[in-house]
C-alpha positions as CSV (number, residue, x, y, z in Angstrom):
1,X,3.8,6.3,-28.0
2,X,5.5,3.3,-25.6
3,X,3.6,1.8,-23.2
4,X,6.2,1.0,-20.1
5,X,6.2,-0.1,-16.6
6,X,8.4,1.0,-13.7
7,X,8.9,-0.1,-9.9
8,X,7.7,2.3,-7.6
9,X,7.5,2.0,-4.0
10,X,7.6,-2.5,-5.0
11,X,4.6,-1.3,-7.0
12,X,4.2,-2.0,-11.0
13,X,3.0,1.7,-12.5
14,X,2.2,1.8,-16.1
15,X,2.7,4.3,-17.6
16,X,3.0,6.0,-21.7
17,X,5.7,7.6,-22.9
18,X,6.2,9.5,-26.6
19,X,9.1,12.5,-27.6
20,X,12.4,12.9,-27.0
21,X,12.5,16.3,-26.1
22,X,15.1,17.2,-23.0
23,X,11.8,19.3,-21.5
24,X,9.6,16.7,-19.8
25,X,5.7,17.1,-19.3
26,X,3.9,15.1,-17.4
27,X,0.4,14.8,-17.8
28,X,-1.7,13.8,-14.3
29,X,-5.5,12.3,-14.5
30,X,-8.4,12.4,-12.1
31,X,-10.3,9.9,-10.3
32,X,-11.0,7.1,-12.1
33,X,-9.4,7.5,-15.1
34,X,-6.1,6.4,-16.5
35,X,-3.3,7.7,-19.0
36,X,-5.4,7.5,-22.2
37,X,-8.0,10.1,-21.1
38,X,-5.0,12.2,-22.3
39,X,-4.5,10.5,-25.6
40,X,-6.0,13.5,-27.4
41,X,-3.5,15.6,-26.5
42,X,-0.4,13.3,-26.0
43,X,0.6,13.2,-29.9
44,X,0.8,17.2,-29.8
45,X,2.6,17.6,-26.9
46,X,4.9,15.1,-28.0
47,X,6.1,17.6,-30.7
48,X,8.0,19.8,-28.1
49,X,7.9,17.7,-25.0
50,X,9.1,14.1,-23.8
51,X,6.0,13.3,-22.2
52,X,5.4,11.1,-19.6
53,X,1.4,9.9,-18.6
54,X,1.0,7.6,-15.4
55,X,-1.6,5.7,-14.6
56,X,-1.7,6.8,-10.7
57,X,-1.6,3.7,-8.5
58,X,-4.9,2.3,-7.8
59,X,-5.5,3.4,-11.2
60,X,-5.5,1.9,-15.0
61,X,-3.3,-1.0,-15.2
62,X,-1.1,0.0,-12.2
63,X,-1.1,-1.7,-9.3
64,X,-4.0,-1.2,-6.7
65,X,-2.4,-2.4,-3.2
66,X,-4.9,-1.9,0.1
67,X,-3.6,1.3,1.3
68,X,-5.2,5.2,2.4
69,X,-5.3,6.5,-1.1
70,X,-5.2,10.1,0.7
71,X,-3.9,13.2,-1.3
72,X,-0.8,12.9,0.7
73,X,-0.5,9.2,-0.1
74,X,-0.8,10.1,-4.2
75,X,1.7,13.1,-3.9
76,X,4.1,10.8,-2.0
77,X,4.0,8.4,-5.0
78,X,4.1,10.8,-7.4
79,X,7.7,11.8,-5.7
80,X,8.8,8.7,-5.7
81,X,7.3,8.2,-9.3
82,X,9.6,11.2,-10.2
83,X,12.5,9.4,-8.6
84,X,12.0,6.0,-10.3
85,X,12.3,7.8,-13.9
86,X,15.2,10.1,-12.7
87,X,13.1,13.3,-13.4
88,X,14.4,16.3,-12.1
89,X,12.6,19.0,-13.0
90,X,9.4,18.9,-15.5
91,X,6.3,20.8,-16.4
92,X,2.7,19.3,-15.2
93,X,-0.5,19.2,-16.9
94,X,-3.3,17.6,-13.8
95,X,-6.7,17.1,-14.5
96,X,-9.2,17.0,-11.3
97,X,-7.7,14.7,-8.4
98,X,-4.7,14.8,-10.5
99,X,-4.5,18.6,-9.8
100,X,-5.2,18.7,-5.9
101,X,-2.4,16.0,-5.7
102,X,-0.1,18.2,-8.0
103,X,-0.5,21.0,-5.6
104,X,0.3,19.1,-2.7
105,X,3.1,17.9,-4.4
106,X,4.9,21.0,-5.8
107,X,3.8,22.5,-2.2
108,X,6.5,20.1,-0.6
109,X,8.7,19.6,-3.7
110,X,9.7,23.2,-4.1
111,X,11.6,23.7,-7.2
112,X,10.7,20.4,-8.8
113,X,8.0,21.4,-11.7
114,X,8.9,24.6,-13.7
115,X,5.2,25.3,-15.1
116,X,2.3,23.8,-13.9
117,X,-1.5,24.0,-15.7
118,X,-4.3,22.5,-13.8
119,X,-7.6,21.6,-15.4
120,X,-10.6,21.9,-13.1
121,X,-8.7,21.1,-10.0
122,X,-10.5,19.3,-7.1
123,X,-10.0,20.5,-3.5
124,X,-11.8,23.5,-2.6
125,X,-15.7,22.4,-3.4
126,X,-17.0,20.7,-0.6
127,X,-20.2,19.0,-1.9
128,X,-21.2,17.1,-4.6
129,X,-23.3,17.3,-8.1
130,X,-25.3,14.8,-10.1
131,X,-22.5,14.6,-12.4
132,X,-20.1,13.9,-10.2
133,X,-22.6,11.2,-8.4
134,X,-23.5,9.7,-11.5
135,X,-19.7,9.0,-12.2
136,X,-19.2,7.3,-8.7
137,X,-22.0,5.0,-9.6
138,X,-20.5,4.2,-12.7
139,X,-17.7,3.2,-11.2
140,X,-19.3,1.3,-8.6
141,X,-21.6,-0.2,-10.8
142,X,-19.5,-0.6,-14.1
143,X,-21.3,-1.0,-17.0
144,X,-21.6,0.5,-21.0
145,X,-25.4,2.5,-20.2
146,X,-24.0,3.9,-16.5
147,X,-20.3,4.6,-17.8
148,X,-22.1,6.2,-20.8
149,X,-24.5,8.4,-18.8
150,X,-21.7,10.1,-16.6
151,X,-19.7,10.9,-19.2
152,X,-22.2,12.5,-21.5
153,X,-23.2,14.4,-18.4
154,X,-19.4,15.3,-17.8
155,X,-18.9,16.5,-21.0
156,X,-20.4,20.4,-21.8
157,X,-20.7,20.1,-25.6
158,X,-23.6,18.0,-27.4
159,X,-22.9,15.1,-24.8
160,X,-21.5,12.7,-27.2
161,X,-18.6,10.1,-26.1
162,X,-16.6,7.8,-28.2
163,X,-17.5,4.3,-27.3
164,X,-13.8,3.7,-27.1
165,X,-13.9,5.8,-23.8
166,X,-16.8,4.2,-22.0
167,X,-15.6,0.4,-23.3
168,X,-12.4,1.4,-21.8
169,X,-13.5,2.9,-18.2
170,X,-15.6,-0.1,-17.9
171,X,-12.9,-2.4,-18.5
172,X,-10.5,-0.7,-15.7
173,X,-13.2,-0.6,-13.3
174,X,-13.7,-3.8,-13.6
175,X,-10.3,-4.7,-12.3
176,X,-9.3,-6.6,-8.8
177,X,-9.4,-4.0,-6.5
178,X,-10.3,-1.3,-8.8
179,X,-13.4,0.1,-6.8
180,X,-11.5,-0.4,-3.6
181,X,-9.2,2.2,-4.3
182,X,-12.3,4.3,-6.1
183,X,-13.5,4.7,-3.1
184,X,-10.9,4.6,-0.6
185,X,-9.8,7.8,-2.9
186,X,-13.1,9.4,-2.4
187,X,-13.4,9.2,1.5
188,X,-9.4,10.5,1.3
189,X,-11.1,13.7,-0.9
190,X,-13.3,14.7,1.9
191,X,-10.9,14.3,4.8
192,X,-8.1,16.0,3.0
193,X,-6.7,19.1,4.5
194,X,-7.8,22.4,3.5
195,X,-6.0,23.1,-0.1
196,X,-5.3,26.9,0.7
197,X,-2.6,25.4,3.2
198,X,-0.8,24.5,-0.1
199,X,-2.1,27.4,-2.5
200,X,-0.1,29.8,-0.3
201,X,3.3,28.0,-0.5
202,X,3.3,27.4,-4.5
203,X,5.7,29.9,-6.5
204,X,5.8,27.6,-9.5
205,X,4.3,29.7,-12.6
206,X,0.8,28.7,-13.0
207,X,-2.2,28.8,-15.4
208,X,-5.2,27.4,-14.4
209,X,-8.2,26.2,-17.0
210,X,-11.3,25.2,-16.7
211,X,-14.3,24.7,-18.8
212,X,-17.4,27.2,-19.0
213,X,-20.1,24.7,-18.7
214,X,-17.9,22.0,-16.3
215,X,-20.8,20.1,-14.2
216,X,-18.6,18.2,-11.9
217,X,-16.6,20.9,-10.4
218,X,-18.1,24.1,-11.5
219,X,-16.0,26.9,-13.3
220,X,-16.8,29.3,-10.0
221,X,-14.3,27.2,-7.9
222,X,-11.8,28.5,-10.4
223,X,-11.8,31.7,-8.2
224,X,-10.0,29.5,-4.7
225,X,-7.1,28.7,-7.0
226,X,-6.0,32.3,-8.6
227,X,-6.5,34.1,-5.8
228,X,-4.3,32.1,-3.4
229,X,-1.3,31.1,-6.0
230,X,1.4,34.1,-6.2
231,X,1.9,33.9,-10.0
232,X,-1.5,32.5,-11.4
233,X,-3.4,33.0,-14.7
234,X,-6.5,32.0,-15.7
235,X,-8.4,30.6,-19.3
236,X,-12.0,29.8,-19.1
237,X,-12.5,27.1,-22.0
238,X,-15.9,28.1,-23.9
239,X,-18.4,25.3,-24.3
240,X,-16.5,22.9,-22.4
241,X,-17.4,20.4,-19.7
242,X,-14.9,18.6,-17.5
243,X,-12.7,17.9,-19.4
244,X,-11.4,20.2,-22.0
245,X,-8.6,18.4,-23.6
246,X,-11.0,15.5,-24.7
247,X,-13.8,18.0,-25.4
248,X,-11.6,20.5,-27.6
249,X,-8.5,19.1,-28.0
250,X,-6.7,21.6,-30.5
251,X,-7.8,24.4,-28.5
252,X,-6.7,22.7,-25.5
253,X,-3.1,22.2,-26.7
254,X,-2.9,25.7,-28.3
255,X,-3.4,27.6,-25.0
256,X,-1.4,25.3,-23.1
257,X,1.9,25.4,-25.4
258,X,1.2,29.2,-25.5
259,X,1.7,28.9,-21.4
260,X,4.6,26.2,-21.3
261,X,6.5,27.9,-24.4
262,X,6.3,25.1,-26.5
């Protein structure tokens, strides 16, 4: 796995790299988070896939200029993000934000991703939950017993989290303009058009997963996505919060190779 760093937009995007497959994944998180919330994941994908993990701007170690981080702002960067590495044409893996921003991105960019798997997208729940607003407070407030608490309330297994994962959320949210973006992301969320203006232009082949006991976005949200995207299936992860591909990780990869004929 290569850590790298491209020019996007006169941006610096970091990003982590691993295969050399000629089938490109690309792996999308959520708010908040950064390319190693994938790192469960990245070393099996890797196998069958050159995979590519950004950190979104604002996000992780990429830059975090004063801008409207709107969904439209992310899926124009993810274009251009596209553009800087010379991808053509690639299968996407989003998590949460990352998966409203996909969808407003393959929307537009018709023809651009050939599968696309999104985990627990945001978009069409309108409100909040304790989870999700003891996460913004973490990341307000950034410190080991907050960062700790949201992500044990993320999680739907026994509520344990590696250390390495709150050290490291702490660390990155702790970062020059860091929270700026954190929230400017947040108030772009709840102004963001309706998502079943995109869900209705998607044709890309799509699976989406989500885990049984996810607090943040719960699994009944599930329902907005596969009934508005032509060529939709859906897995429901058993015993799994948020985030599925931290919380089960071989399970995770199993049904997504399955999906993206790995």
């Amino acid at each position: 796995m290569q850590e790298e760093f491209v020019s996007v937009d006169g941006h610096k995007i970091r990003f982590l790299k691993a295969g050399s497959s000629e089938n490109v994944l690309v792996l999308v998180h959520g708010l908040g988070a950064s390319a190693e919330r994938w790192e469960f994941v990245l070393p099996h994908f890797s196998q069958h896939f050159t995979v590519i993990v950004p950190d979104l701007i604002g996000f992780g170690y990429s830059d975090k200029p004063y801008a409207d981080y709107t969904v439209e702002f992310f899926s124009k960067f993810l274009k251009a993000f596209f553009d800087a590495l010379g991808i053509k044409k690639a299968s996407i893996i989003a998590s949460s934000l990352g998966g409203q921003v996909v969808i407003e991105f393959v929307a537009n960019n018709p023809g651009s991703v050939e599968k696309m798997i999104l985990v627990s997208p945001a978009g069409a729940m309108k409100h909040s939950t304790p989870a999700l607003d003891a996460y913004i407070m973490a990341a307000l407030y950034p410190d080991e017993t907050s960062a700790q608490n949201a992500f044990s309330m993320m999680t739907g297994r026994d509520g344990q989290v590696s250390q390495q994962i709150v050290e490291g959320f702490v660390q990155r949210m702790r970062l020059p303009n860091a929270k700026y973006a954190f929230m400017s992301t947040l108030l772009g969320l709840k102004n963001a058009p309706e998502i079943a203006t995109y869900l209705q232009l998607i044709t890309t082949p799509t699976l989406v997963m989500w885990g049984q006991n996810d607090p943040v976005i719960p699994v009944k949200y599930a329902e907005h996505f596969v009934k508005a995207i032509k060529d939709c299936r859906f897995y429901q992860m058993e015993k799994c919060g948020h985030t599925p591909y931290v919380e089960a990780p071989t399970d995770f990869v199993k049904v997504a190779l399955k999906f993206l004929g790995g």
